[in-house]
C-alpha positions as CSV (number, residue, x, y, z in Angstrom):
1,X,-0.8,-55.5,-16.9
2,X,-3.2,-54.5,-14.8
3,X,-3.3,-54.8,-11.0
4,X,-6.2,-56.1,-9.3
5,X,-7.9,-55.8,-6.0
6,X,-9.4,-59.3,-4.7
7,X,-11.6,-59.6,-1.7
8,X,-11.2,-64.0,-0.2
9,X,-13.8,-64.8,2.3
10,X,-12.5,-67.6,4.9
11,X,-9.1,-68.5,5.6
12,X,-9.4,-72.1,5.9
13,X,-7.4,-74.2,4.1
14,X,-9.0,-73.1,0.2
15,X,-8.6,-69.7,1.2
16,X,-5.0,-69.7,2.0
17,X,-4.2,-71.9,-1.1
18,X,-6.2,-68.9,-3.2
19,X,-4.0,-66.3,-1.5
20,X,-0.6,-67.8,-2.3
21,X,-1.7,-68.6,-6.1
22,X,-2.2,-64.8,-5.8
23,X,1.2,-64.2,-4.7
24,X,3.0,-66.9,-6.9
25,X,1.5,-64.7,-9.6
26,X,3.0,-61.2,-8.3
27,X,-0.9,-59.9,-7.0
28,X,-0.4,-58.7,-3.5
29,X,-3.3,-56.3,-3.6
30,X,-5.8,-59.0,-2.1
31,X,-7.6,-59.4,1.2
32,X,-8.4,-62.3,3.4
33,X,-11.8,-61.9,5.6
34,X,-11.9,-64.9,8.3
35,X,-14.7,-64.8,11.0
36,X,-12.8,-66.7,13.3
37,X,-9.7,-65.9,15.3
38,X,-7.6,-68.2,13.4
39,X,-6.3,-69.8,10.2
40,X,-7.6,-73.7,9.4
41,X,-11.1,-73.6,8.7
42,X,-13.0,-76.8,9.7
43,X,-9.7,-77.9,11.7
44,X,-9.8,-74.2,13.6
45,X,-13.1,-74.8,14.6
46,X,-13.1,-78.6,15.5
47,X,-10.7,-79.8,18.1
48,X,-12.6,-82.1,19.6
49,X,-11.2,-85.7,21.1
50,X,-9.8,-88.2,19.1
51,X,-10.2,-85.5,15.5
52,X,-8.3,-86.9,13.0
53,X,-8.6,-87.2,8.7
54,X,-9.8,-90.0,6.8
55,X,-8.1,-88.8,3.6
56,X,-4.4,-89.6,3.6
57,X,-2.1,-87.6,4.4
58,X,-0.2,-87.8,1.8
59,X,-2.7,-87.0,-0.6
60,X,-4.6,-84.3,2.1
61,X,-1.9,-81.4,1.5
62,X,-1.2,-78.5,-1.5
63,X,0.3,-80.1,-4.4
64,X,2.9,-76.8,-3.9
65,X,3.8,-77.5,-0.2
66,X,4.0,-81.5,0.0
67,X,4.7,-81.8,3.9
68,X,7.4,-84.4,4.8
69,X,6.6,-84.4,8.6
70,X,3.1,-85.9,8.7
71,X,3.1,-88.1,11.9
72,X,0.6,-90.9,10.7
73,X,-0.7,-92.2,7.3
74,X,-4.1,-90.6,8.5
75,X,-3.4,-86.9,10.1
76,X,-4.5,-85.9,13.7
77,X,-7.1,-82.6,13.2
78,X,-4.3,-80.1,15.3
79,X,-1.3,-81.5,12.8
80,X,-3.5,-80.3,9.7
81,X,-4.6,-77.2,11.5
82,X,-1.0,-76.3,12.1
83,X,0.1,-77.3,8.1
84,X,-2.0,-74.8,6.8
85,X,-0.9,-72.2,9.8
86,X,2.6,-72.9,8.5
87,X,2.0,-72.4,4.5
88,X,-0.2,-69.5,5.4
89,X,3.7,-67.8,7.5
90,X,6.0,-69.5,4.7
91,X,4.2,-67.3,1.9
92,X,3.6,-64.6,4.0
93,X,-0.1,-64.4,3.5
94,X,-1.1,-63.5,8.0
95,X,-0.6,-59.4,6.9
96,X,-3.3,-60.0,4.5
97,X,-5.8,-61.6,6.4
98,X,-8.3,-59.8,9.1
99,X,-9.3,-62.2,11.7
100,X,-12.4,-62.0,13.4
101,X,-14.0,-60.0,10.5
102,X,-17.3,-61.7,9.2
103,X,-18.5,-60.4,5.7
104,X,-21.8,-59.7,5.9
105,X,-23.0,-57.9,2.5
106,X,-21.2,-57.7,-1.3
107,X,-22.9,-55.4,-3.6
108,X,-21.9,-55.3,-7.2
109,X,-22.3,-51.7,-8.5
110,X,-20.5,-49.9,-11.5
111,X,-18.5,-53.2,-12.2
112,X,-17.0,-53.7,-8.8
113,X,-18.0,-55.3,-5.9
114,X,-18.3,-53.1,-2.4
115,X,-17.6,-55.7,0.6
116,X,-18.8,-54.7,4.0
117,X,-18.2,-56.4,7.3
118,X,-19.5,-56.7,10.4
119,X,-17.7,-53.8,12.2
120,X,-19.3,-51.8,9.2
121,X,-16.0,-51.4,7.1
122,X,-16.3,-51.1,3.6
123,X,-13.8,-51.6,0.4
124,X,-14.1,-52.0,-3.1
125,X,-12.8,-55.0,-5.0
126,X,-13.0,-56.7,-8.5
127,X,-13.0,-59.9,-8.0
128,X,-14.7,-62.0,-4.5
129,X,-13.3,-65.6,-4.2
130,X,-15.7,-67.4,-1.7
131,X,-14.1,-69.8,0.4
132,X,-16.4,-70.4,3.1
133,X,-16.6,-74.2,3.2
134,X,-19.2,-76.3,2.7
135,X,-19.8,-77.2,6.3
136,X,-19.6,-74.2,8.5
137,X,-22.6,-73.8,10.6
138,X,-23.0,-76.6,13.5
139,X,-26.5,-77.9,13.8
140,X,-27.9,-78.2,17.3
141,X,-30.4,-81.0,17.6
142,X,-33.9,-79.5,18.2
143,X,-34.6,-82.0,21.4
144,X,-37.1,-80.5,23.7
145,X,-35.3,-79.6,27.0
146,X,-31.8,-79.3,25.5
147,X,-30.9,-76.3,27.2
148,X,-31.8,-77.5,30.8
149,X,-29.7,-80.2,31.3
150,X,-27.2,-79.6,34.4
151,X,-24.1,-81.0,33.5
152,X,-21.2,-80.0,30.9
153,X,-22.4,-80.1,26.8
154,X,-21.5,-78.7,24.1
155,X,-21.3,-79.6,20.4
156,X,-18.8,-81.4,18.5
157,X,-17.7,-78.3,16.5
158,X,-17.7,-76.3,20.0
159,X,-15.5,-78.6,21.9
160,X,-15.4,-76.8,25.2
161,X,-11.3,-78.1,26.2
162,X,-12.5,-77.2,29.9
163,X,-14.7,-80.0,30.0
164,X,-13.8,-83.0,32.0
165,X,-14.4,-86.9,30.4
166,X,-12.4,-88.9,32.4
167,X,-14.2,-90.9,35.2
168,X,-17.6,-89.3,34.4
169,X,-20.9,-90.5,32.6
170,X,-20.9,-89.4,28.9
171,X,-23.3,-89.2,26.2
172,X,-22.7,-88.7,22.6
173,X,-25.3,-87.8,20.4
174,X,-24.7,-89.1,16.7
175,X,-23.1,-91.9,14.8
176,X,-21.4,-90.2,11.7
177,X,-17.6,-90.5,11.0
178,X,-17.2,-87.5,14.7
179,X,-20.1,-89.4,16.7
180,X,-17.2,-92.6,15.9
181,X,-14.4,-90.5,16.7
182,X,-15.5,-89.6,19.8
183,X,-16.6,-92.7,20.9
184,X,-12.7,-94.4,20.2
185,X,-11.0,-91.2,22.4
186,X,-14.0,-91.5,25.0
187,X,-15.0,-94.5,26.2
188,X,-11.8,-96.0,26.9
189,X,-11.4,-93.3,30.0
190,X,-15.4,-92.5,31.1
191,X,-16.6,-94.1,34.1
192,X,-19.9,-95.2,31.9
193,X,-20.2,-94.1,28.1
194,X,-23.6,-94.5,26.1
195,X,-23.8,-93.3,22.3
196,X,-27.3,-92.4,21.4
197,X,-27.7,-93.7,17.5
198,X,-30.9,-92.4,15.3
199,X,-29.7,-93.9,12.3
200,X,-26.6,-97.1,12.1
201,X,-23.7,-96.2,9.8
202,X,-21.6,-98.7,7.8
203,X,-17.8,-98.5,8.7
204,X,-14.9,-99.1,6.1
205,X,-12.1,-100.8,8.3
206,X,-9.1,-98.0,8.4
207,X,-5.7,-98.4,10.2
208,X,-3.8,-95.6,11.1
209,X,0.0,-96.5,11.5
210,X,2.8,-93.8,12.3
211,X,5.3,-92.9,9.8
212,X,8.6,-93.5,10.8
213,X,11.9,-91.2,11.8
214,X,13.6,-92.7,9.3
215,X,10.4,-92.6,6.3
216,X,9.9,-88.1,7.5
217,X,13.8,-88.2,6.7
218,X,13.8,-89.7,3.5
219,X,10.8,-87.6,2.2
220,X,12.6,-84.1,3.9
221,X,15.6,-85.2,1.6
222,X,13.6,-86.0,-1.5
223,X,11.0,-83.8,-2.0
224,X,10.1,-85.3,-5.3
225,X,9.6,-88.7,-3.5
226,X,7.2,-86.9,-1.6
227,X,5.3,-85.3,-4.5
228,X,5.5,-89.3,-6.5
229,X,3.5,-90.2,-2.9
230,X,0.6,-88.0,-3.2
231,X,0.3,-88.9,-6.9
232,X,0.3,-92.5,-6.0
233,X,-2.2,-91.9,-2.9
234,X,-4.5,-89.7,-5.0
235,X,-4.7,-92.3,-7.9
236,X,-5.4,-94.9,-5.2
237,X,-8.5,-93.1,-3.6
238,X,-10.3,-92.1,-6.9
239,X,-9.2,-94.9,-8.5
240,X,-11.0,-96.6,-5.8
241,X,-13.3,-95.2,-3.6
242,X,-13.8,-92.5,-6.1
243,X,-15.9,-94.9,-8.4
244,X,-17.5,-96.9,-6.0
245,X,-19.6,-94.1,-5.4
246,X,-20.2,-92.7,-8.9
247,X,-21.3,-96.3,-10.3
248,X,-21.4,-99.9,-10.4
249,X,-18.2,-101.9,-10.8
250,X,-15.3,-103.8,-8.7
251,X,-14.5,-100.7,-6.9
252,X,-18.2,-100.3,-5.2
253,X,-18.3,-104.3,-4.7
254,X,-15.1,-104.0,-2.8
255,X,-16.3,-100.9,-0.6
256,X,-19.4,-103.0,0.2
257,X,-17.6,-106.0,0.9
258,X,-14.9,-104.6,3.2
259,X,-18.0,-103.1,5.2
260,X,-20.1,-105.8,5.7
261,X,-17.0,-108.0,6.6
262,X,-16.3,-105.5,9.4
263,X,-19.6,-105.5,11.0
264,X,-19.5,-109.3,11.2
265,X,-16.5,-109.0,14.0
266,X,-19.5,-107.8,16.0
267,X,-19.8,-111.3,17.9
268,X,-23.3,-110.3,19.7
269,X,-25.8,-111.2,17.1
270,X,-28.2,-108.1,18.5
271,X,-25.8,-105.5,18.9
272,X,-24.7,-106.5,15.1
273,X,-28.9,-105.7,14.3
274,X,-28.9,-103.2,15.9
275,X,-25.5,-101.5,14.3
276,X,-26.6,-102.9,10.9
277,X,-27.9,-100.1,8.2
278,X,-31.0,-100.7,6.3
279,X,-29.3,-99.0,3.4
280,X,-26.3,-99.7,1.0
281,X,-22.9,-98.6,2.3
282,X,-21.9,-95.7,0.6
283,X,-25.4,-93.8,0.3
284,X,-24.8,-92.0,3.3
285,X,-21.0,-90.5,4.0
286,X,-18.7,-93.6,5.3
287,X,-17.7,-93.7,8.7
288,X,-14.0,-94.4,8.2
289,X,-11.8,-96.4,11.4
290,X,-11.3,-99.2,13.3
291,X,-11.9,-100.4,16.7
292,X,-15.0,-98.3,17.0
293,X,-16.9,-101.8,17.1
294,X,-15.0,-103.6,20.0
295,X,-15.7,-100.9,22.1
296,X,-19.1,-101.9,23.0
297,X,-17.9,-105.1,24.3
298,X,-16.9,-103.1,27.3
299,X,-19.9,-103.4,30.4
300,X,-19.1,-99.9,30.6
301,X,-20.2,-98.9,27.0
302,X,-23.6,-99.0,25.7
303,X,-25.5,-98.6,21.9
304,X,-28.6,-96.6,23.1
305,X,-31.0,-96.8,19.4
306,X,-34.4,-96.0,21.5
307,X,-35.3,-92.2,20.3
308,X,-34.5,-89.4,22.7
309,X,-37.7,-87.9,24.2
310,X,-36.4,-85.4,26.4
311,X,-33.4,-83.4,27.6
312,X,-33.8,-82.9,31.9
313,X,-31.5,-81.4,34.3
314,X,-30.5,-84.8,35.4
315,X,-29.6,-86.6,31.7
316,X,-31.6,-87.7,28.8
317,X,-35.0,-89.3,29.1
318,X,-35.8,-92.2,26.2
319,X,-39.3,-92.9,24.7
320,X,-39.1,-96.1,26.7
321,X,-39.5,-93.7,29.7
322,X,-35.8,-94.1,31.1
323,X,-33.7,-91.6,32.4
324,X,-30.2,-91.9,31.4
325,X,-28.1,-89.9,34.0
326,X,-25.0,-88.1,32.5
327,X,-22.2,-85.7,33.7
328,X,-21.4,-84.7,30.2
329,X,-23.5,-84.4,27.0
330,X,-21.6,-84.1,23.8
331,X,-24.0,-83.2,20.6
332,X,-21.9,-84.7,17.2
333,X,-25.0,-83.6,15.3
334,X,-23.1,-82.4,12.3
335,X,-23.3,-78.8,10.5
336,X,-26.6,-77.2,8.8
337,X,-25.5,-78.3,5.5
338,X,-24.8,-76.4,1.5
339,X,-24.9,-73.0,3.2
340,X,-21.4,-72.7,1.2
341,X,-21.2,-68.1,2.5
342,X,-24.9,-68.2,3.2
343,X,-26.1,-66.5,5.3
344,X,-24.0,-63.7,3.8
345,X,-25.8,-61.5,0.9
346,X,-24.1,-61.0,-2.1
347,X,-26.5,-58.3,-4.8
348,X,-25.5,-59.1,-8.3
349,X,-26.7,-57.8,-11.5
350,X,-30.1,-56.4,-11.3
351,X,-31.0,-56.5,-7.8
352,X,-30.7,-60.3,-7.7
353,X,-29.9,-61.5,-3.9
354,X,-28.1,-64.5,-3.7
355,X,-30.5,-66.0,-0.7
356,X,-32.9,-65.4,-3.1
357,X,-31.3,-67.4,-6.4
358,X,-30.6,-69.9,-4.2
359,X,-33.7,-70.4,-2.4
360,X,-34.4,-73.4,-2.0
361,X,-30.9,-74.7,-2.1
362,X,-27.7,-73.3,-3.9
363,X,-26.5,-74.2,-6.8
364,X,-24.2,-73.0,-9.8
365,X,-22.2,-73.9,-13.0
366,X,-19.4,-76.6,-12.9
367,X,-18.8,-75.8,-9.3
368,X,-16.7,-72.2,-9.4
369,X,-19.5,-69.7,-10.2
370,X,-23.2,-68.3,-10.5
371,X,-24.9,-66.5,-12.9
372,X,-25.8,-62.9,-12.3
373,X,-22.9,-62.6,-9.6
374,X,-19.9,-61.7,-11.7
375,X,-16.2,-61.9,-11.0
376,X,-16.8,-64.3,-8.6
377,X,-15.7,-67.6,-8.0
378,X,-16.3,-70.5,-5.9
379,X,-13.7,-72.5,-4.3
380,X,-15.7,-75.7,-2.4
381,X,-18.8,-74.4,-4.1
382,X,-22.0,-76.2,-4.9
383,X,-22.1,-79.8,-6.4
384,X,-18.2,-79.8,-5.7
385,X,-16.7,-83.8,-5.6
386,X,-16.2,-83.7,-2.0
387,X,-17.3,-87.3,-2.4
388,X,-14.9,-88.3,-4.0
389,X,-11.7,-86.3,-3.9
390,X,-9.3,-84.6,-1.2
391,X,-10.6,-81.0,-0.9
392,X,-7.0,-79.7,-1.3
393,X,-7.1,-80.9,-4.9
394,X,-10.3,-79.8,-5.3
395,X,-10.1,-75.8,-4.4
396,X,-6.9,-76.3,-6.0
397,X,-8.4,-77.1,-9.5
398,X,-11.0,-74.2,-8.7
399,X,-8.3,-71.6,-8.1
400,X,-6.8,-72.4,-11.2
401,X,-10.0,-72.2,-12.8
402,X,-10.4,-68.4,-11.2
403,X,-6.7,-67.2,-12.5
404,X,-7.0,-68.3,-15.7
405,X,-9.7,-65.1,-15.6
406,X,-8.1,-62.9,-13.3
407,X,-5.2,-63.2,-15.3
408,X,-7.2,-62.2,-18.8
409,X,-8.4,-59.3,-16.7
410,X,-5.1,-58.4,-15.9
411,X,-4.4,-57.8,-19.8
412,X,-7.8,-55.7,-20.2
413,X,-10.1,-58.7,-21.9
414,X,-12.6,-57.5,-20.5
415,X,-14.2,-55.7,-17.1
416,X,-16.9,-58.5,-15.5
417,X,-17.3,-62.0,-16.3
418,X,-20.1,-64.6,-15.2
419,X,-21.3,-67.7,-16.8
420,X,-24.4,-67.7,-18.5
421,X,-28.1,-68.5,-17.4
422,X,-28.6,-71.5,-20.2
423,X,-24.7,-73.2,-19.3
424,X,-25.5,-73.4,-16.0
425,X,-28.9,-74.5,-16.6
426,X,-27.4,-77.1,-18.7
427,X,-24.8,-78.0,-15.9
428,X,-27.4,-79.1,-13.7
429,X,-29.8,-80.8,-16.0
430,X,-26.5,-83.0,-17.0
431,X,-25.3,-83.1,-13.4
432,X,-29.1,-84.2,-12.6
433,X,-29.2,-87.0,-15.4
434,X,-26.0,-88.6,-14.3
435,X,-27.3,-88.6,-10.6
436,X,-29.3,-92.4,-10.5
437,X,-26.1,-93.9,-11.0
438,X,-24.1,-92.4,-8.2
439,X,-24.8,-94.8,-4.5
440,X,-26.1,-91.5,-3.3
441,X,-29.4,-92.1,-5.2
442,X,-30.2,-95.5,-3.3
443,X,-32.7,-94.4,-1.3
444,X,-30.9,-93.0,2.2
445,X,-31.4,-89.7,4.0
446,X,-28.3,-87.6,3.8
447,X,-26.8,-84.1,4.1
448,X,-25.5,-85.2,0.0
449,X,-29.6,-84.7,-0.7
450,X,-30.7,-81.4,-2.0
451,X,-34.1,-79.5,-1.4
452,X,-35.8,-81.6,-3.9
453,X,-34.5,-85.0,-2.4
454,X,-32.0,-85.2,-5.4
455,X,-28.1,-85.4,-4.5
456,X,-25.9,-82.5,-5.0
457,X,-22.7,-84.0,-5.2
458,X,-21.0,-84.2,-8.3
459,X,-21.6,-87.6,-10.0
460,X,-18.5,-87.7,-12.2
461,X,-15.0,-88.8,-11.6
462,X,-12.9,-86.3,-10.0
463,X,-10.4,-86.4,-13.1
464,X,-13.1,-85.5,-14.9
465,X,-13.7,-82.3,-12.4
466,X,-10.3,-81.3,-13.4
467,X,-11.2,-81.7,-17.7
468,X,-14.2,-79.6,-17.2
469,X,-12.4,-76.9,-15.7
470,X,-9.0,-77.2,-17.4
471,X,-9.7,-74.1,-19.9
472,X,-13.3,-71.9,-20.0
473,X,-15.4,-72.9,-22.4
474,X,-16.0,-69.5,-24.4
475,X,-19.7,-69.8,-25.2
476,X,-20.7,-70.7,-21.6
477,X,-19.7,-67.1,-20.5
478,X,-20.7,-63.8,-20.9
479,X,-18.0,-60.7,-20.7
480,X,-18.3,-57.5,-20.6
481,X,-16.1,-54.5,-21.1
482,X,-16.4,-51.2,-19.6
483,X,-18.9,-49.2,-20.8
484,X,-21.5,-52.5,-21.0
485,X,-20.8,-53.1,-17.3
486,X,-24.3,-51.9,-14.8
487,X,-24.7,-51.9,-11.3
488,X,-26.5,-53.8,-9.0
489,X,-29.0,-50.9,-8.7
């Protein structure tokens, strides 16, 4: 069989899981590119106050490493951060991986792919796995006078650890799930705290109880037991919340239910206005947690929904003319979303770039691949079911979508493979027919919308993710062997 050489970009938590299906399968001829300094991904780069999951732990780990030492039901960001870290030593994937190296070109030519990085090294491989993440790049707020205010800021994603909360005046622009999270590790210890909201968000009630000494030691002893709890845990959430947001039914009645019960324990009838969406819950991305609303009952906590007008030296100025004075302003503006390794260039077949195919927003067949770009795969790739499943089990389900390939090239099936123009046309016009159904389509502005004001997400069950990609369908791809196989010219 033959050996081959496989370039992974990002060594978050999909990247390392590629790497050790790699090794479980005797490659060791594979390379990981990370532009950070470290392994985790999103929970490298976020480290912010009060970070923590709102998948369960049990279900938000690699079906091939179930962890018995989780500390809550819901994971602190630093406990999933240092997971990954520890799967990533156990498997002995850190000699592969070249931190601090950001990709910035693949060119297909002569039926391999040239990678070349940022310090302007290049190497030749024959497959590219892209595991960049669908939320990579933070987005900074465009509000005029940003950059002169005085005090500490930084964004969300940026979390400066120097900075100093306690006894000071804090601002937090944004209400999504880490505008919340911030607010709940905040507040509690900042002399005044004020959280600047553009648009409410409705909040699904969460508890987050510790596991016990006694419940890590039973799961360290039975490793099965621990395997039975992410089964149970995953049937749970898309049994569940998985549906609610796909279509109509119990399921999205109950989400609904458990949300609008929740805001009610808001006892001042304006603040509860004020906090109430004009939209269903669900459309937008849930903000998942508790005690986030009694916070504001403090006299030292304020809801401030007048739009910002300007950023000064001093604190942020209102359209109602007030000047809010802060110490410390905290942006928790979210990420410039479906960039997936944009703004990297990849040159497929016949010149085609792939910021040009993808302009004006990505796109690709059943989430793992796109056409004209060959021998590569997606893991967390466009129209994935991140609303609806734990990523682990979704790049999971995509790297064993991209062996079952590698592994026919290994026996000399063929040289390049990539799906074809009218199956991934297809794709989308069935992934586009199914969308009015979904809770993303009832009317909200979201990060889930595409260019075209249509959702990207995938509108399916997530079991039905894993049917789809369970075994290639032959006629939806297009191989070639070696003497059909062209550059990139």
């Amino acid at each position: 069989m033959r050996t081959p050489r496989v370039a992974i970009i990002g060594a978050g938590q999909s990247g390392i899981g590629m790497a050790v299906r790699l090794k479980r399968a005797g490659i060791d001829t594979f390379r990981v590119y990370e532009a950070r300094e470290g392994i985790g991904g999103t929970w490298h780069a976020n480290t912010y106050p009060g970070l923590y999951c709102d998948v369960p732990s049990r279900n938000y780990q690699y079906r091939f490493a179930p962890n018995p030492n989780w500390s809550r039901l819901f994971s602190p960001g630093a406990e999933i951060r240092s997971y990954v870290e520890q799967v990533a030593r156990d498997h002995d994937i850190l000699g592969h991986i070249s931190f601090s190296t950001e990709v910035e070109e693949a060119r297909f030519a002569d039926g391999a792919w040239s990678v070349r990085t940022n310090d302007g090294e290049q190497e030749t491989f024959d497959f590219v796995i892209t595991a960049a993440g669908a939320l990579v790049h933070p987005r900074t707020p465009s509000i005029p006078g940003l950059d002169t205010f005085a005090g500490d800021r930084c964004h969300s994603a940026e979390w400066d650890h120097a900075i100093s909360v306690a006894g000071k005046r804090v601002a937090v622009i944004g209400t999504g799930s880490t505008g919340m999270q911030l607010t709940r590790a905040i507040a509690p210890v900042a002399a005044r705290f004020e959280l600047f909201q553009r648009t409410p968000q409705w909040v699904l009630p969460l508890v987050n109880p510790p596991y016990t000494t006694l419940g890590r030691s039973v799961m360290r002893r039975f490793p099965a037991l621990n395997l039975r709890s992410y089964r149970l845990w995953q049937r749970a959430i898309e049994g569940t919340f998985g549906i609610a947001v796909i279509r109509t039914g119990w399921q999205r009645r109950l989400v609904a239910g458990l949300c609008r019960l929740h805001l009610r324990t808001v006892k001042d009838p304006d603040l509860r206005r004020r906090l109430t969406p004009d939209y269903p819950p669900g459309c937008k991305r849930l903000v998942m947690g508790s005690g986030f609303y009694k916070l504001f009952e403090r006299p030292t906590v304020s809801l401030v929904d007048t739009p910002i007008d300007h950023v000064e030296p001093r604190g942020i100025v209102t359209a109602d003319g007030v000047l809010h004075e802060l110490d410390v302003l905290v942006t928790a503006t979210g990420f410039v979303t479906n960039t997936y390794v944009l703004p990297m260039e990849f040159l497929g077949t016949e010149g085609r770039r792939l910021t040009e195919v993808w302009d004006p927003q990505p796109f690709g067949y059943r989430t793992v691949a796109t056409p004209g770009f060959p021998n590569v795969f997606m893991l967390i790739g466009p129209h994935s079911p991140f609303g609806n499943q734990s990523l682990f089990a979704i790049s999971e389900t995509q790297a064993d979508f991209a062996m079952q390939w590698i592994e026919r090239w290994r026996r000399g099936e063929f040289e390049t493979v990539a799906p074809t123009e009218e199956a991934t046309a297809r794709f989308n016009a069935e992934m586009k027919a199914a969308v009015p159904n979904t809770i993303w389509a009832a009317g909200c502005d979201s990060w889930y919308l595409g260019a075209d004001g249509t959702p990207e997400m995938w509108p399916w069950t997530a079991a039905h993710h894993g049917e789809v990609l369970r075994t290639p369908v032959p006629g939806d791809w297009e191989l070639k062997r070696v003497r059909e196989v062209s550059g990139a010219g």
